[in-house]
BATORSE-484359 format. One record per residue: y, z, x of N, C-alpha, C in turn. Coordinates in nm, 2 decimals, always signed. Example, Ala and Ser with C-alpha at 12.3 -4.5 7.8 and 13.67 -1.06 7.14 Angstrom:
REM residues 2
n_c2,n_c3,n_c1,ca_c2,ca_c3,ca_c1,c_c2,c_c3,c_c1
-0.57,+0.78,+1.32,-0.45,+0.78,+1.23,-0.33,+0.78,+1.32
-0.22,+0.71,+1.28,-0.11,+0.71,+1.37,+0.00,+0.79,+1.29
END
This chain:
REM residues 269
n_c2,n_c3,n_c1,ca_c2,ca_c3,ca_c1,c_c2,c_c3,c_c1
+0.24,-1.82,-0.77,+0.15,-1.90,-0.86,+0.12,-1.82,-0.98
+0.14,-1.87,-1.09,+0.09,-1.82,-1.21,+0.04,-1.94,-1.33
-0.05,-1.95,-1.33,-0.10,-2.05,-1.49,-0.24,-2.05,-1.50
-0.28,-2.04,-1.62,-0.41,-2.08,-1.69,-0.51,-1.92,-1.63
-0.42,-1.83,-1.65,-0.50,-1.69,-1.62,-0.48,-1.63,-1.50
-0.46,-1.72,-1.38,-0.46,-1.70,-1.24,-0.30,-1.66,-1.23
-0.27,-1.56,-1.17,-0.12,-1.50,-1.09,-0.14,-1.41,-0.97
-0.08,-1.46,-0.88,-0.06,-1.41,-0.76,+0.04,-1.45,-0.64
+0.07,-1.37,-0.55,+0.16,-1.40,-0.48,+0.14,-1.42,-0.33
+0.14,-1.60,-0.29,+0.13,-1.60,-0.14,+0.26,-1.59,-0.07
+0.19,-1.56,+0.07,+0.30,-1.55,+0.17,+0.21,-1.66,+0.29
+0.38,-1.70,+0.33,+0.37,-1.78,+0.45,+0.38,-1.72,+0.59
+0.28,-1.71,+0.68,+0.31,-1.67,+0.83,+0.29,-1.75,+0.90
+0.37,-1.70,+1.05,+0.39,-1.85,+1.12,+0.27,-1.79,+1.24
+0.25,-1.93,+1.30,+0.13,-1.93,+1.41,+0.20,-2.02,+1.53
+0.19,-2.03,+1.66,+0.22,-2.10,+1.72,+0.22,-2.25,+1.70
+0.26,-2.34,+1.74,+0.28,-2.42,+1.74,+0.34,-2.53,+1.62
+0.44,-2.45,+1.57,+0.49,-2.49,+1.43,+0.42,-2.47,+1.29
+0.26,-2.44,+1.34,+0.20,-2.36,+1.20,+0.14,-2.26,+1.16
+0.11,-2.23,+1.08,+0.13,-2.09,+0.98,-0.02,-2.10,+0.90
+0.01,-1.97,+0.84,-0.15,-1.96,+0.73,-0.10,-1.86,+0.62
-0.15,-1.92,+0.55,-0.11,-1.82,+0.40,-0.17,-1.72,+0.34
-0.09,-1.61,+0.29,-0.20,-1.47,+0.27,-0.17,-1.42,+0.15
-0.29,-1.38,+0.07,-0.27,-1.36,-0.04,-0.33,-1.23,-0.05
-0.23,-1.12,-0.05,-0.25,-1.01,-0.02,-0.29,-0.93,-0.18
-0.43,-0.84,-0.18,-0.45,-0.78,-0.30,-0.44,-0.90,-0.43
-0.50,-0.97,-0.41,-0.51,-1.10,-0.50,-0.60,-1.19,-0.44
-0.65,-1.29,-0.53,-0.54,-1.39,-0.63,-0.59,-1.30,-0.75
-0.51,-1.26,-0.84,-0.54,-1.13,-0.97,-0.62,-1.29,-1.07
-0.72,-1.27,-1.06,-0.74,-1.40,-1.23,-0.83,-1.27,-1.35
-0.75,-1.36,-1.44,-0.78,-1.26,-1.60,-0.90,-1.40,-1.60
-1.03,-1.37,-1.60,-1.08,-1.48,-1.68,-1.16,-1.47,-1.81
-1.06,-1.40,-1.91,-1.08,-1.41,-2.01,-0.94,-1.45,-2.06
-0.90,-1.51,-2.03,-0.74,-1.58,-2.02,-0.73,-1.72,-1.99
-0.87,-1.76,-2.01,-0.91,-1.90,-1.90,-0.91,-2.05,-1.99
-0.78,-2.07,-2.07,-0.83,-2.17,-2.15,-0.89,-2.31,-2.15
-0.86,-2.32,-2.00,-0.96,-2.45,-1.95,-1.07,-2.42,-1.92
-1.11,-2.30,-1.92,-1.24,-2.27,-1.81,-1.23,-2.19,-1.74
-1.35,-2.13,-1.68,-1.33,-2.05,-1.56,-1.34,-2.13,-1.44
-1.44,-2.24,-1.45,-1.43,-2.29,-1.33,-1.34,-2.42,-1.30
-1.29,-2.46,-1.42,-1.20,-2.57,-1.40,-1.02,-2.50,-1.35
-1.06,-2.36,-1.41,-0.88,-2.32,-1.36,-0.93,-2.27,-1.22
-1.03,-2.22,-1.17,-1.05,-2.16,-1.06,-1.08,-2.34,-0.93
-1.10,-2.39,-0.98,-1.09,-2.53,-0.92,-0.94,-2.57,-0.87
-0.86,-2.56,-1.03,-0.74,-2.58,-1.03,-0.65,-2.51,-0.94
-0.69,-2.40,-0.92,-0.60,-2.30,-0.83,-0.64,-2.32,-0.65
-0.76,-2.37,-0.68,-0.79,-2.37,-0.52,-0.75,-2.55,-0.45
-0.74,-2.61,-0.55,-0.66,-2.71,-0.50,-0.50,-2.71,-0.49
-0.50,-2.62,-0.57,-0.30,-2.60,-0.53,-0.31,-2.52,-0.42
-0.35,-2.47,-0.37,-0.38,-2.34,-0.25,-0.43,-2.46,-0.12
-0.48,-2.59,-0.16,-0.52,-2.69,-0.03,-0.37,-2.76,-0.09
-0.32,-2.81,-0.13,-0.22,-2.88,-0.14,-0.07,-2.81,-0.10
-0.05,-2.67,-0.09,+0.04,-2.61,-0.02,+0.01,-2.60,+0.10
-0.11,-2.54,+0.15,-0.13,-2.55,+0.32,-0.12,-2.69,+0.36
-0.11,-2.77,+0.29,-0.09,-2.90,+0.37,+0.04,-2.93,+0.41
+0.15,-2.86,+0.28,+0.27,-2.90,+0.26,+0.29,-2.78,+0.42
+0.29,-2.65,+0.44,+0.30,-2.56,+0.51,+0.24,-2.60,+0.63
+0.17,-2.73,+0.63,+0.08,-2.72,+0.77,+0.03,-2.55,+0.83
-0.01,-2.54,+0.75,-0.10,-2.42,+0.73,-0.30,-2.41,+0.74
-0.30,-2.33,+0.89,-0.42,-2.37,+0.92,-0.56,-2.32,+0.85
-0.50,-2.21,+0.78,-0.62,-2.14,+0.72,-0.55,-2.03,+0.61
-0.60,-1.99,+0.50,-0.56,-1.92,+0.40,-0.67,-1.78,+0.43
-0.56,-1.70,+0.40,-0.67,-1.52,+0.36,-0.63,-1.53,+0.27
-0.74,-1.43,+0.17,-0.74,-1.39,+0.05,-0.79,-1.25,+0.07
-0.77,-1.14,+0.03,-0.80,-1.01,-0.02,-0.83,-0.97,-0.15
-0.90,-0.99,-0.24,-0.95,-0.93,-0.35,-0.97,-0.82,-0.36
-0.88,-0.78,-0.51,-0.94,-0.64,-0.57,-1.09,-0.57,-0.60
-1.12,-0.69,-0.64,-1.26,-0.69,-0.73,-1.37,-0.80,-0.73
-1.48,-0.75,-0.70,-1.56,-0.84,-0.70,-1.63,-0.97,-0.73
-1.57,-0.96,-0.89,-1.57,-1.08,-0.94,-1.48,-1.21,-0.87
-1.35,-1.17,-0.82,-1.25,-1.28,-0.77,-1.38,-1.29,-0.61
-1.38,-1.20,-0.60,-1.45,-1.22,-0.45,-1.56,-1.34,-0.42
-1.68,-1.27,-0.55,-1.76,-1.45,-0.59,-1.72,-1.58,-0.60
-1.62,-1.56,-0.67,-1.51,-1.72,-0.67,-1.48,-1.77,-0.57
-1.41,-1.67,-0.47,-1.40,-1.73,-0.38,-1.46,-1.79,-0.25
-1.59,-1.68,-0.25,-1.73,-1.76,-0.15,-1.76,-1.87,-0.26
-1.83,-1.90,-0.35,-1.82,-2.02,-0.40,-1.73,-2.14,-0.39
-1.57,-2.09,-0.33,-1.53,-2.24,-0.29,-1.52,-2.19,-0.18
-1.59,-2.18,-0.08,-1.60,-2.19,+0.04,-1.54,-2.09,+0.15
-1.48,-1.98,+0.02,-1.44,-1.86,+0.17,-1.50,-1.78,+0.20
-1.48,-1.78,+0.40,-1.55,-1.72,+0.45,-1.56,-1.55,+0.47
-1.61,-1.44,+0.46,-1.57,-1.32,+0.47,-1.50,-1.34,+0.63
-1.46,-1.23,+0.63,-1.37,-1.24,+0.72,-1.37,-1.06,+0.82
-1.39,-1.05,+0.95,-1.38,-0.89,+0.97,-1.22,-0.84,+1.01
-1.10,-0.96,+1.01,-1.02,-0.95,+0.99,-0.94,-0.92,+0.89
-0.92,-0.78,+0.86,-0.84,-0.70,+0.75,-0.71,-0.70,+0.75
-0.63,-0.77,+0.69,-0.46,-0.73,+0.68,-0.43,-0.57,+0.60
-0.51,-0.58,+0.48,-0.50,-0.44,+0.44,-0.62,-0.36,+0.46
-0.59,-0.23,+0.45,-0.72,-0.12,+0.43,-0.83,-0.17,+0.31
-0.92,-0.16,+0.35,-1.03,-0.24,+0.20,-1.12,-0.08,+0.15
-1.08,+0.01,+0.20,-1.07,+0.16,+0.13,-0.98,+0.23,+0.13
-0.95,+0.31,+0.06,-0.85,+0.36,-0.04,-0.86,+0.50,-0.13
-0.78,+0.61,-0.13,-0.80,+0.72,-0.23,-0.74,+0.69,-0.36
-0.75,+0.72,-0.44,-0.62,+0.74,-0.55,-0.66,+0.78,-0.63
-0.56,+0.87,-0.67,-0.55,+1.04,-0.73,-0.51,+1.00,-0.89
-0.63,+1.05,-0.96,-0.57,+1.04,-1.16,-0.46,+1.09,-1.20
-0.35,+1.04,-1.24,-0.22,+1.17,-1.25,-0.24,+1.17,-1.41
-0.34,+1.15,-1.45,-0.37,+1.19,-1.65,-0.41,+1.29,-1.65
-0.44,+1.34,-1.54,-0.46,+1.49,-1.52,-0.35,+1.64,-1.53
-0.39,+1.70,-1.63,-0.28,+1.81,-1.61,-0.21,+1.81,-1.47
-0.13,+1.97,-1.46,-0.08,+1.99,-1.34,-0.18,+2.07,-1.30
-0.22,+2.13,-1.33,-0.33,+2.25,-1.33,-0.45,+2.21,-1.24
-0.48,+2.11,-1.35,-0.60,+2.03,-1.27,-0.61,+1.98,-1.16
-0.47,+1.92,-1.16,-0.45,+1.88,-0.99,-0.47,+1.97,-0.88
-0.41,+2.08,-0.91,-0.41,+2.22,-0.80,-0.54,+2.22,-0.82
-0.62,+2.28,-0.92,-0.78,+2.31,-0.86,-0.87,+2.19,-0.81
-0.82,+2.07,-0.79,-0.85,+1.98,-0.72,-0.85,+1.94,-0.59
-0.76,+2.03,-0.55,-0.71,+2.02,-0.46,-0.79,+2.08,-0.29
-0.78,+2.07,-0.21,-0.89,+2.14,-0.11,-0.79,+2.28,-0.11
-0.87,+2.35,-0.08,-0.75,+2.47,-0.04,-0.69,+2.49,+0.06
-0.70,+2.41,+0.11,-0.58,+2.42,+0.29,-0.49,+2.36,+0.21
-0.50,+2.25,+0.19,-0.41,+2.16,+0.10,-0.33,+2.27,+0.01
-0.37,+2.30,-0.10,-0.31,+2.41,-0.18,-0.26,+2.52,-0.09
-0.29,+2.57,-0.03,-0.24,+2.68,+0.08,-0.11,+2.65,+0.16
-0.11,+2.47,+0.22,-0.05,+2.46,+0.27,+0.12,+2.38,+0.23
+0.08,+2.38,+0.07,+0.20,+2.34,+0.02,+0.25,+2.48,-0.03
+0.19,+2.61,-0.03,+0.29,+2.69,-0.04,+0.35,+2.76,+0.04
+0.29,+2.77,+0.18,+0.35,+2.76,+0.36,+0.48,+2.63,+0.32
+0.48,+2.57,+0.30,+0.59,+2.49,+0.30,+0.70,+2.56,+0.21
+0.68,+2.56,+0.11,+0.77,+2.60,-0.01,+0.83,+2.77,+0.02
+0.74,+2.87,+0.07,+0.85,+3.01,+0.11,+0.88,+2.95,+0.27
+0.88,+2.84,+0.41,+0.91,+2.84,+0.45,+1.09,+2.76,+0.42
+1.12,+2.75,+0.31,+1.21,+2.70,+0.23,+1.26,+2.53,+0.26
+1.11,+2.45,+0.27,+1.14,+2.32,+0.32,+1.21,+2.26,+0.14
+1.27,+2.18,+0.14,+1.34,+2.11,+0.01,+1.35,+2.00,+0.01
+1.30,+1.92,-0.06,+1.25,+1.76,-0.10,+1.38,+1.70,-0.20
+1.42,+1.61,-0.12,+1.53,+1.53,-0.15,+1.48,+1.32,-0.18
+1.53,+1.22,-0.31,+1.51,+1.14,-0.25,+1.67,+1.05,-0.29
+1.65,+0.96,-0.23,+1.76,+0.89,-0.15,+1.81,+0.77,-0.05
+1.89,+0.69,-0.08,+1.90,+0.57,+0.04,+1.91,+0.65,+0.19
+1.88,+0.75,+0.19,+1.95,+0.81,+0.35,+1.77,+0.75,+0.48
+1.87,+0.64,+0.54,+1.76,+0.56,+0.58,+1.74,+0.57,+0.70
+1.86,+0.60,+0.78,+1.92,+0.64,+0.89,+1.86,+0.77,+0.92
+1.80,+0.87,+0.86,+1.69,+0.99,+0.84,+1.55,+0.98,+0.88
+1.53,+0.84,+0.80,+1.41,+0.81,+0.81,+1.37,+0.73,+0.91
+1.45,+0.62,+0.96,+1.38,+0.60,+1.07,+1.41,+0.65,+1.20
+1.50,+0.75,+1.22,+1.48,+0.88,+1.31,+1.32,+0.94,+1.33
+1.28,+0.98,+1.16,+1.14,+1.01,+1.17,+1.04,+0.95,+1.23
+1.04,+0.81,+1.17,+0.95,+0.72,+1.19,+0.98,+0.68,+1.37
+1.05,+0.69,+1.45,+1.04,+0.65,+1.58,+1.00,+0.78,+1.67
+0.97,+0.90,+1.57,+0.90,+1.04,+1.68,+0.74,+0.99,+1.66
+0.74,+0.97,+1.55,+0.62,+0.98,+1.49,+0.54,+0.82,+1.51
+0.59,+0.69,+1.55,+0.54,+0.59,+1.66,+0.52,+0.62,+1.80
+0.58,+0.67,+1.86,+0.60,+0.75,+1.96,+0.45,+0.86,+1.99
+0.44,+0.96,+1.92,+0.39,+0.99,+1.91,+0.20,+0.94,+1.86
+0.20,+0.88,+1.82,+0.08,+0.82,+1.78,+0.04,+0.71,+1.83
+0.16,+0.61,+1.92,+0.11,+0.54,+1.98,+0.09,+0.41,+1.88
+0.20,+0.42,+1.79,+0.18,+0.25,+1.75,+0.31,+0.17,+1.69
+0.31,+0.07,+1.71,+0.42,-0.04,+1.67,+0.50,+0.02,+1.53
+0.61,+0.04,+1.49,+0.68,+0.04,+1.33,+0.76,-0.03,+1.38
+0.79,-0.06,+1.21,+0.87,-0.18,+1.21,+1.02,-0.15,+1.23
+1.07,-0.27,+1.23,+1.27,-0.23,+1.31,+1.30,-0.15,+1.15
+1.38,-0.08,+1.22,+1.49,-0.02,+1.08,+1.52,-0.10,+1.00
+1.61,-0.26,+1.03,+1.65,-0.36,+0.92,+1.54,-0.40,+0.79
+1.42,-0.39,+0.84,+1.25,-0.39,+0.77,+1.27,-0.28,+0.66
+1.29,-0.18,+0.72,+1.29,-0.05,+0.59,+1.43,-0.05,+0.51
+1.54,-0.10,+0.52,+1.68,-0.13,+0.50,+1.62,-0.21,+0.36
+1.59,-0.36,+0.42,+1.62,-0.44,+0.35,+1.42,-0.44,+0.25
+1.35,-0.34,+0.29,+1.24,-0.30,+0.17,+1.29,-0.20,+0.06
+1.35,-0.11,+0.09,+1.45,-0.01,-0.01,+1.52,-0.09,-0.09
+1.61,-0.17,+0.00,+1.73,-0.24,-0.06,+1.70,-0.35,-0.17
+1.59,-0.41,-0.11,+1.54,-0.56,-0.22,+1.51,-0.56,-0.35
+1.41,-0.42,-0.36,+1.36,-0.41,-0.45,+1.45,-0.29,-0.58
+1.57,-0.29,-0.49,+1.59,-0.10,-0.60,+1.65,-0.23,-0.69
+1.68,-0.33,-0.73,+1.74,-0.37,-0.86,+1.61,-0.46,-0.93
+1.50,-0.44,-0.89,+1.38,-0.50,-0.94,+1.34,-0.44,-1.05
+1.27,-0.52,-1.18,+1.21,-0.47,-1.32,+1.12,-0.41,-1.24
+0.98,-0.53,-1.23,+0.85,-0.52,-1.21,+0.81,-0.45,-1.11
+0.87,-0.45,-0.98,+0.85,-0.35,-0.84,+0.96,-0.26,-0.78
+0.95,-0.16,-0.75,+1.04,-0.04,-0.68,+1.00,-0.01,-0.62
+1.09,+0.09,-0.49,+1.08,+0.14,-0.37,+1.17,+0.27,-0.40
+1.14,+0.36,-0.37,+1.19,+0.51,-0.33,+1.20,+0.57,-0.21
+1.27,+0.63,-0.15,+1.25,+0.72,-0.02,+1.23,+0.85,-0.06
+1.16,+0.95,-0.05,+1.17,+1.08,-0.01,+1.19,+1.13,+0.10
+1.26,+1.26,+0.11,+1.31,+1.35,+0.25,+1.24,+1.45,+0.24
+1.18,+1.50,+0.32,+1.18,+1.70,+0.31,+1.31,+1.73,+0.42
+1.34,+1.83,+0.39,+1.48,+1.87,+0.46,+1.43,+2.06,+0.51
+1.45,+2.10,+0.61,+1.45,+2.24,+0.64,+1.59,+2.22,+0.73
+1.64,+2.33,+0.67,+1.80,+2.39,+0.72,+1.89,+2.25,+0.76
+1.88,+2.15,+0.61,+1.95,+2.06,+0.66,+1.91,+1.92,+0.78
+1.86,+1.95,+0.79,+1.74,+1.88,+0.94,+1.61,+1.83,+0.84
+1.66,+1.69,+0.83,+1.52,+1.56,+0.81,+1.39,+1.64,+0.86
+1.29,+1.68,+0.82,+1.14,+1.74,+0.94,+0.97,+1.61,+0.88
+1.06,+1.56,+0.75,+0.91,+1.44,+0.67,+0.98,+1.36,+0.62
+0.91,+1.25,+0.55,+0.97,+1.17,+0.45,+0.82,+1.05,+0.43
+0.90,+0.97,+0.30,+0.78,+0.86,+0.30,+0.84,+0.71,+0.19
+0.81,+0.64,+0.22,+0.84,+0.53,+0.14,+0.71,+0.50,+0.04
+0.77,+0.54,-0.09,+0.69,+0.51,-0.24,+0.76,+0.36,-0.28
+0.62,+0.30,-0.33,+0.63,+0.19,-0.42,+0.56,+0.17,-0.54
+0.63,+0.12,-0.61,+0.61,+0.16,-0.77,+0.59,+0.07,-0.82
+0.46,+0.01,-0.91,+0.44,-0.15,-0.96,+0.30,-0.12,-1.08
+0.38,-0.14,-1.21,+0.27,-0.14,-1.34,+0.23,+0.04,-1.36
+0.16,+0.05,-1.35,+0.14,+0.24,-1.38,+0.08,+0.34,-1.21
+0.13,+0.23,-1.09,+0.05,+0.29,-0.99,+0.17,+0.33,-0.89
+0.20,+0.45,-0.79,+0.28,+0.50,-0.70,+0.18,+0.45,-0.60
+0.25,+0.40,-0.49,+0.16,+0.35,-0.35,+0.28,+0.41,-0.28
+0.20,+0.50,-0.19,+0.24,+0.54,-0.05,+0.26,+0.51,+0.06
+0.34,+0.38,+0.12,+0.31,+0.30,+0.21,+0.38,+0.30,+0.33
+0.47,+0.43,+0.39,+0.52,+0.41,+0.47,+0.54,+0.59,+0.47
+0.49,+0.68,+0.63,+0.52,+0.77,+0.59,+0.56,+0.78,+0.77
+0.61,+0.94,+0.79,+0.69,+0.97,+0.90,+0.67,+1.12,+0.91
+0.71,+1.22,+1.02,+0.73,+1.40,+1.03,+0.76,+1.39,+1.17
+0.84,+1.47,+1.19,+0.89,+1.52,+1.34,+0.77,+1.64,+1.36
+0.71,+1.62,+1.46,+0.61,+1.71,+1.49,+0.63,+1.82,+1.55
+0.78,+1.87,+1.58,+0.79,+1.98,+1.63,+0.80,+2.07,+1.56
+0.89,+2.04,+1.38,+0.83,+2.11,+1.26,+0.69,+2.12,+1.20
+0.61,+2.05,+1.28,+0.45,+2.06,+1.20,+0.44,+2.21,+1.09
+0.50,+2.31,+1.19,+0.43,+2.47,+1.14,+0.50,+2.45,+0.97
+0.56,+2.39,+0.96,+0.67,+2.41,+0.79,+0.54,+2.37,+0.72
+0.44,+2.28,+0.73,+0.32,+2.15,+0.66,+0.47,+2.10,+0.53
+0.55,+2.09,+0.58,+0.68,+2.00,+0.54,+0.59,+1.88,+0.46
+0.52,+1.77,+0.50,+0.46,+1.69,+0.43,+0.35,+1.74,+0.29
+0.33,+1.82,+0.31,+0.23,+1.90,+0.20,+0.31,+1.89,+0.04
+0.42,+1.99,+0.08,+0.52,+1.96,-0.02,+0.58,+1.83,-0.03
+0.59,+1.74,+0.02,+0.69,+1.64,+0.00,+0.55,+1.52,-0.06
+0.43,+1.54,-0.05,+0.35,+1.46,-0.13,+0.36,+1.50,-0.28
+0.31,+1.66,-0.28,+0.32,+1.72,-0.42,+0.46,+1.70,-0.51
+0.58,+1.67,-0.41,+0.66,+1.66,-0.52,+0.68,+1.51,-0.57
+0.58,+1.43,-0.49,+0.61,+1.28,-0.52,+0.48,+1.28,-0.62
+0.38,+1.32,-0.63,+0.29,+1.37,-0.74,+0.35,+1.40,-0.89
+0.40,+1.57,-0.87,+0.48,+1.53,-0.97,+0.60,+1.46,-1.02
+0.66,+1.39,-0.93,+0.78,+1.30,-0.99,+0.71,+1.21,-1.06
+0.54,+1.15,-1.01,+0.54,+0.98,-1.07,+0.48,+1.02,-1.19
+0.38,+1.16,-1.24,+0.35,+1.23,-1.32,+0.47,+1.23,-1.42
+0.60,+1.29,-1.41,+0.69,+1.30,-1.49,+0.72,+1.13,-1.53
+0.73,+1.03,-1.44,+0.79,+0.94,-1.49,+0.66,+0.84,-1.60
+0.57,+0.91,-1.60,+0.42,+0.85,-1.66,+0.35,+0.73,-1.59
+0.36,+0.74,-1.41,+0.27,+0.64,-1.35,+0.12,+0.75,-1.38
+0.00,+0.64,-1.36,-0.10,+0.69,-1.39,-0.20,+0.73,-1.28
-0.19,+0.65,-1.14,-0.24,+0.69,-1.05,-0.15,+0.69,-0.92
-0.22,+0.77,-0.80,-0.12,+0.76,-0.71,-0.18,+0.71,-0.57
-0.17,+0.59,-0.55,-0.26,+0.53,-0.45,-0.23,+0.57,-0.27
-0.31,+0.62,-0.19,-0.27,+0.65,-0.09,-0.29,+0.55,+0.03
-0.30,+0.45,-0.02,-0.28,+0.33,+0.06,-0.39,+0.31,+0.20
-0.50,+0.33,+0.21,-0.62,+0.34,+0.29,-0.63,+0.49,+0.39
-0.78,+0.44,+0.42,-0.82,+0.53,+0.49,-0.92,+0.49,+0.56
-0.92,+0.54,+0.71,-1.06,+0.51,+0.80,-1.06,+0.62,+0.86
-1.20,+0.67,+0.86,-1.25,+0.79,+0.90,-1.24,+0.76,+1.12
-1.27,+0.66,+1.13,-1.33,+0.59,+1.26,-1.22,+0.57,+1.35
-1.09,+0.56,+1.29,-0.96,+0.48,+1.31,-0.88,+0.59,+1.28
-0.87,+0.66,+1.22,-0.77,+0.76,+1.14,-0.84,+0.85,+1.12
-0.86,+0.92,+1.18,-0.96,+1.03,+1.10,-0.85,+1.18,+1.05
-0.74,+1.21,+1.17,-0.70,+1.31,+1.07,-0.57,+1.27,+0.93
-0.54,+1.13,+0.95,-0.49,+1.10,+0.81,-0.55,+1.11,+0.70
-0.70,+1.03,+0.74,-0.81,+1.07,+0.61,-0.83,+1.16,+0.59
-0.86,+1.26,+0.67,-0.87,+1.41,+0.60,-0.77,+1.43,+0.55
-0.63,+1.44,+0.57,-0.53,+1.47,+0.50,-0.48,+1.42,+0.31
-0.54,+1.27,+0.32,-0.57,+1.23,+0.21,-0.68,+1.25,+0.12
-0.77,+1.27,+0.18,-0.92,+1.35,+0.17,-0.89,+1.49,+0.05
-0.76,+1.56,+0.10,-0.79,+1.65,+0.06,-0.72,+1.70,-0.08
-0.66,+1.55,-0.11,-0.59,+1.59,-0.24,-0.66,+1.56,-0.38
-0.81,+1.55,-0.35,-0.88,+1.52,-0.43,-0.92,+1.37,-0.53
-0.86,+1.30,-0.50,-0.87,+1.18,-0.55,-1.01,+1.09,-0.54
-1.01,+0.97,-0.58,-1.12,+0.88,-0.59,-1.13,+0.78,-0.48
-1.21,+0.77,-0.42,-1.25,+0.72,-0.31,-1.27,+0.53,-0.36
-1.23,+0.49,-0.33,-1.22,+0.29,-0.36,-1.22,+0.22,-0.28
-1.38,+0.09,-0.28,-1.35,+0.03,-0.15,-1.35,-0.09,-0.23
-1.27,-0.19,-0.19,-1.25,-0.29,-0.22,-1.33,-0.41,-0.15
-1.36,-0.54,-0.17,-1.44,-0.63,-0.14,-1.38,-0.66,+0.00
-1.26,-0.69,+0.06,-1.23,-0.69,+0.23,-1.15,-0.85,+0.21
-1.17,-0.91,+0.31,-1.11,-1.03,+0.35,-1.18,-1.15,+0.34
-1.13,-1.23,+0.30,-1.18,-1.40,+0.27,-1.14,-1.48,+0.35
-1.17,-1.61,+0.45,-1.09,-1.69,+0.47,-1.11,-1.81,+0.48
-1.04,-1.91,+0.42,-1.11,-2.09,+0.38,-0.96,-2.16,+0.45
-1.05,-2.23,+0.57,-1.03,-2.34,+0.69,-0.98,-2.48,+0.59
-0.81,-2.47,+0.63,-0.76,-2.60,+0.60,-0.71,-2.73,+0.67
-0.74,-2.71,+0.78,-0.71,-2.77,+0.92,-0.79,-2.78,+1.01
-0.82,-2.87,+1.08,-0.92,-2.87,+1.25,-0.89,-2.82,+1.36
-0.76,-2.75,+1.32,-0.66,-2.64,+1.39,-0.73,-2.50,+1.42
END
């Protein structure tokens, strides 16, 4: 959907019984200073195309996730409900990269800094690359270990693969490698001036390398060199995750919580 200031991108998921509900993930983005009809006649406008696709979709109910609070008011105004149902993290770090290099390091916690140069004399080496077959080696120690669902290989195949010929959006892999042997890695995505970290992995029998230490720092500076401006770590819960948050915790960045989940009932379903 894009017109009259409003752009954003839904998705269709399916529900039993042949229907589905639509999700508008980190959106619906509206400029409303972009608004030539109005704010509330395009914001009307958009929410009747949004009831006129779940009908087409037989779609029983629509989420919305907002960035910001202003979309957030719009959307309790036509009728959505908050929701304690989160598709994404509705907190979040992310790290200034307008910051020198310098700055970064004294930013940094000093385990953090300590522990990327434990990595670097234990001679771990950061590689990136389609080698995918690596990575989800990683990613099934590291499900395994933690005790939770990742997605099939073909998922990470065809997320690498879709986007590497994309303007607007990219995907990257990084490797850490010690003596040739995969021990980290992480899937970056790249969209407007922001690196999102959205998919990460380590064989835990290398833990002692802090192999991951280094292989953030070098995705820091890669997105630094290519002039992205921040580097989003993609949520955090202290309650739920506690030693990832500390781990993201400790690279100094800005703490962001976003407005959470919306949802407006299109069906008696």
């Amino acid at each position: 959907y894009e017109r009259g200031g409003g752009k954003t991108g839904i998705i269709k998921l399916p529900l039993p019984f042949k229907r589905s509900y639509l999700y508008i993930p980190h959106g619906p983005d509206m400029d409303f200073n972009q608004m030539p009809g109005g704010i509330d006649n395009e914001v009307r406008n958009f929410i009747q195309y949004l009831k006129n696709l779940a009908k087409k979709e037989r779609s029983i109910f629509i989420k919305a996730e907002p960035l910001n609070d202003s979309v957030a008011q719009f959307l309790a105004k036509s009728k959505f409900k908050k929701s304690k149902k989160e598709m994404q993290p509705s907190k979040t770090v992310i790290l200034d990269l307008t910051q020198t290099e310098d700055q970064l390091l004294d930013n940094l916690h000093h385990k953090t800094r300590y522990n990327i140069k434990v990595a670097e004399k234990n001679g771990v080496t950061v590689q990136d690359g389609p080698v995918v077959d690596n990575f989800w080696k990683l990613m099934q120690k590291t499900s395994k270990r933690d005790k939770f669902s990742s997605h099939t290989k073909e998922y990470y195949e065809k997320l690498l693969s879709f986007f590497h010929g994309q303007s607007e959006i990219k995907t990257k892999l990084f490797l850490t490698y010690y003596q040739d042997k995969p021990v980290a890695g992480l899937i970056l995505l790249l969209y407007k001036n922001t690196g999102y970290y959205l998919h990460g992995a380590s064989d835990y029998d290398y833990r002692h390398l802090m192999a991951p230490y280094l292989l953030h720092w070098s995705v820091i500076k890669f997105l630094k060199q290519e002039g992205f401006e921040n580097y989003d770590w993609w949520g955090i819960d202290s309650r739920h995750w506690p030693g990832v948050t500390r781990f993201k915790l400790g690279w100094g960045g800005k703490l962001v919580e976003y407005p959470g989940s919306f949802d407006k009932t299109t069906s008696w379903w």
